[in-house]
N, C-alpha and C positions, 0 to 999 in steps of 0.2 A: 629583599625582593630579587629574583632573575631578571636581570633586564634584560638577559636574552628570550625567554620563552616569552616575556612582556611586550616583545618589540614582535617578533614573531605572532603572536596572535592578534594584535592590532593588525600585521597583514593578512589574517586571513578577514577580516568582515569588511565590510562594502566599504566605498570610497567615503562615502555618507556621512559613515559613521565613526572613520578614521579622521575627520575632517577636524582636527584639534592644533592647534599651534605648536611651534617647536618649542615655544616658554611651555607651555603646562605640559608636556609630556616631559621633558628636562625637571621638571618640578618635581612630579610626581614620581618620575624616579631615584631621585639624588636628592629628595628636599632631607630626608634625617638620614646626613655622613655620619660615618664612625666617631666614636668619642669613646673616653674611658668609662668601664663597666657602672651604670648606674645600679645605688641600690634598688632594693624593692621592700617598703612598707604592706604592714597589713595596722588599719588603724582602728582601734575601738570608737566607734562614731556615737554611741549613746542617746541620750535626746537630743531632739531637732534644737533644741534651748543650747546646746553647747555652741550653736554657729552664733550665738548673740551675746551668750554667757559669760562673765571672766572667772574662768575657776582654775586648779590646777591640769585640768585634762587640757584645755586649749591650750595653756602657757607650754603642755606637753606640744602640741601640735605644731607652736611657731617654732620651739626649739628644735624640733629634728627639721622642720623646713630653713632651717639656718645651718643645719650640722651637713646632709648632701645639697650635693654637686646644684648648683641651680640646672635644671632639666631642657630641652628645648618643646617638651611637651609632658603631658601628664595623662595616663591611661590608668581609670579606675573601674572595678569590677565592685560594683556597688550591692549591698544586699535588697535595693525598693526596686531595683528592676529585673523583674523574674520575665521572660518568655520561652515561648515554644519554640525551638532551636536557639542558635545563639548572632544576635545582634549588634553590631557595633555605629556608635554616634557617627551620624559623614557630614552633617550640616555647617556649614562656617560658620554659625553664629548660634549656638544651643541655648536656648531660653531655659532660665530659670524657672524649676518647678517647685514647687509649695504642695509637696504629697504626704499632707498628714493634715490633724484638724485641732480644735480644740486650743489651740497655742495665740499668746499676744499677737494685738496688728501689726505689732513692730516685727517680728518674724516673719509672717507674710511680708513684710514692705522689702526685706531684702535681696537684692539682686545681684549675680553674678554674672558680668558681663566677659567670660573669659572666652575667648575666641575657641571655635571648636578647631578641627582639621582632616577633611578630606583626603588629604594624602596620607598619614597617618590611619587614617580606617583604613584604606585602600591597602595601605601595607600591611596591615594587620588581618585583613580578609586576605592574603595572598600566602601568607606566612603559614595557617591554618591547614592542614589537609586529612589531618582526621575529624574534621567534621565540615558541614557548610554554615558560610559565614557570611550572615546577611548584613548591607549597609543602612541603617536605618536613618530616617529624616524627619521623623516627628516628634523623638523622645525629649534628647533634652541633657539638663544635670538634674539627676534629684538630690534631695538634701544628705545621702546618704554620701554623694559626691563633693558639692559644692559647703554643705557645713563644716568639712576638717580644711579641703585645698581654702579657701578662702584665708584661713587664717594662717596657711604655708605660707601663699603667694596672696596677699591681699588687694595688689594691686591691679587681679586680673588682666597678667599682661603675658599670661604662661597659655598655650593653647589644652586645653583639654576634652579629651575623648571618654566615653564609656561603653565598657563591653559586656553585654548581660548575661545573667547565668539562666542556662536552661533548665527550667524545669524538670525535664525529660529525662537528663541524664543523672548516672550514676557519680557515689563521689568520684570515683578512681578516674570516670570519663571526664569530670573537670582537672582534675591533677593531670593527666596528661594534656587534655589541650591546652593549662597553663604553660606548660611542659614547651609548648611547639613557639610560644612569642616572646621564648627566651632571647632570642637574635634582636628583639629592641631594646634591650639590655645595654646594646651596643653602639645603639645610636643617638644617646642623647634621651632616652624614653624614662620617666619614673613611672613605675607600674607600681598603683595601690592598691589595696583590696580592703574593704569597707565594711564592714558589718559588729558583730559580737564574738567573743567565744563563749560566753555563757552569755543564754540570753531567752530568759523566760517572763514575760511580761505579765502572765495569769498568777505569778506566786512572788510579783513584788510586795516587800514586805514593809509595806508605810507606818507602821507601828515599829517599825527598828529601825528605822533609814541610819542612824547615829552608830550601829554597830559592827565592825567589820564586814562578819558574815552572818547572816540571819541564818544559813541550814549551812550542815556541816556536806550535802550536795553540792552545794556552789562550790564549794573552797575543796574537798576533794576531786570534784570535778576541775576546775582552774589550774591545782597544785600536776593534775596528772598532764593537764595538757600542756604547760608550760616543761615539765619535764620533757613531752615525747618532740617538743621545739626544740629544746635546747640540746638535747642528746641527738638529734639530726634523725630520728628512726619517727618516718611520719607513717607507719603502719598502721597504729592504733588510731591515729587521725581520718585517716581512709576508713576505716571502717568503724568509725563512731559508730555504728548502729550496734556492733557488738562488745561495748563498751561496757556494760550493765546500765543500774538504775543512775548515777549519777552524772553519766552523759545525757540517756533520754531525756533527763531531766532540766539538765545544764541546754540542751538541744531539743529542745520540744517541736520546733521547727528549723528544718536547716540552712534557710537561705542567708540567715547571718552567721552560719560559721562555715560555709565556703567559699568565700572571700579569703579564708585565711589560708584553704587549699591551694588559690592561686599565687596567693605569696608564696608559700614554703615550695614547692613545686619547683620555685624558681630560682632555688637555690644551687648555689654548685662546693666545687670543692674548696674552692678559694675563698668563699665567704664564712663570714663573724656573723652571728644572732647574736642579739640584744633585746631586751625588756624594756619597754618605758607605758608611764602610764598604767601602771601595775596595780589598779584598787579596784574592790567591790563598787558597787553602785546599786542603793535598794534591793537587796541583799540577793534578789537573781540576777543581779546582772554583772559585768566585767569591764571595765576599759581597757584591759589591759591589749597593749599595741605593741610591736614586734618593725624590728629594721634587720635587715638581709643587706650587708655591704663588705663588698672582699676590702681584706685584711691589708 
């Protein structure tokens, strides 16, 4: 954040409304100092059952939440929360949301009581300038958030935020605006992004669950996109729509594979990709998850 142009526009509005303490303006500029470059995950979140589940995709989850930096907060770009513009969590205290149906009581029973953070949106709405960047107070964590961070940080003692994807925009306009809160990188911030890269739920294939890949689309599709990660050229990623059939298909809907725009995005020159959590799952879908950490 400026804290000059920050300090400067609080004098221009009324006395009123300048009327804030010298602790919370000290907070809210200085609360996330410099720290060494945090990675940035994109994690395959799969069904809402993995937040309850013990398979090998969670055991993936706790292990990279053991392998980076403990964080001083956590900013995820979840795929269940779609709006018109784009919005980030300001509440101190985001209630766990249960946004799917269908599933045990014991899934609804679970709660994640991880502290949200106000100064954190605040600097993340100040960061942004190619686009506007609303603060929002009623959303929450959906499970696309709270089902993987729980099992990083179980003890909810990590603050966490989420920033939603607009509907509205093009991919290339979300790759850049991940582009622009690369600077929380820097302070302590682990930035996730949540969704699928394959991820077609009309062509799971419950008669094969048992087999790698049920369509030779999943697995050419998966094979290309882990290539254009790991070869750092996210061209072909950007414009998945002209990908042919085994994108469309892999990507039937995009709000679970731009999440993954916001991680690579945020990549720079100094950073290593890796693969983990690398398997099919009812044969449209992918867990496969991705860490962004310099070398």
């Amino acid at each position: 954040m400026d804290r000059r142009k920050f300090l400067l526009s609080l004098a221009a509005l009324p006395l009123a409304a300048t009327a804030m303490k010298l602790t919370d303006l000290h907070r809210i500029t200085s609360s996330f100092k410099p720290s060494p470059r945090m990675p940035v995950l994109f994690l395959g979140h799969g069904s809402p059952m993995n937040a309850i589940d013990e398979n090998e995709f969670v055991q993936g989850f706790r292990r990279v939440g053991r392998e980076v930096p403990r964080p001083q907060a956590v900013l995820v770009v979840s795929a269940h929360w779609e709006t018109r513009g784009t919005q980030v969590t300001a509440m101190a205290h985001p209630r766990t949301i249960h946004d799917f149906g269908g599933f045990p009581q014991a899934l609804f029973d679970v709660q994640y009581p991880a502290p949200g953070s106000p100064e954190l949106a605040e600097e993340t709405r100040q960061l942004v300038t190619g686009a506007t960047v609303g603060l929002d107070h009623s959303w929450g964590l959906d499970h696309g958030a709270w089902s993987v961070v729980r099992h990083m940080y179980p003890n909810a003692d990590v603050p966490v935020i989420q920033m939603s994807i607009d509907y509205a925009m093009k991919p290339e306009q979300h790759y850049a605006l991940a582009r622009e809160i690369a600077p929380l990188r820097d302070k302590g911030v682990l930035i996730i992004g949540s969704g699928n890269m394959v991820h077609n739920l009309r062509m799971v294939a419950w008669d094969k669950l048992d087999q790698p890949y049920a369509y030779d689309w999943a697995q050419e599709a998966n094979d290309r996109m882990k290539q254009a990660i790991l070869s750092g050229d996210h061209r072909p990623l950007i414009n998945f729509h002209a990908q042919g059939r085994a994108f469309d298909l892999a990507i039937n809907s995009s709000e679970h594979f731009l999440p993954l725009l916001y991680a690579l995005a945020l990549k720079d020159g100094k950073d290593e990709v890796s693969l983990f959590n690398d398997n099919p799952l009812g044969g449209s879908l992918t867990m496969t998850s991705v860490k962004v950490q310099q070398v």
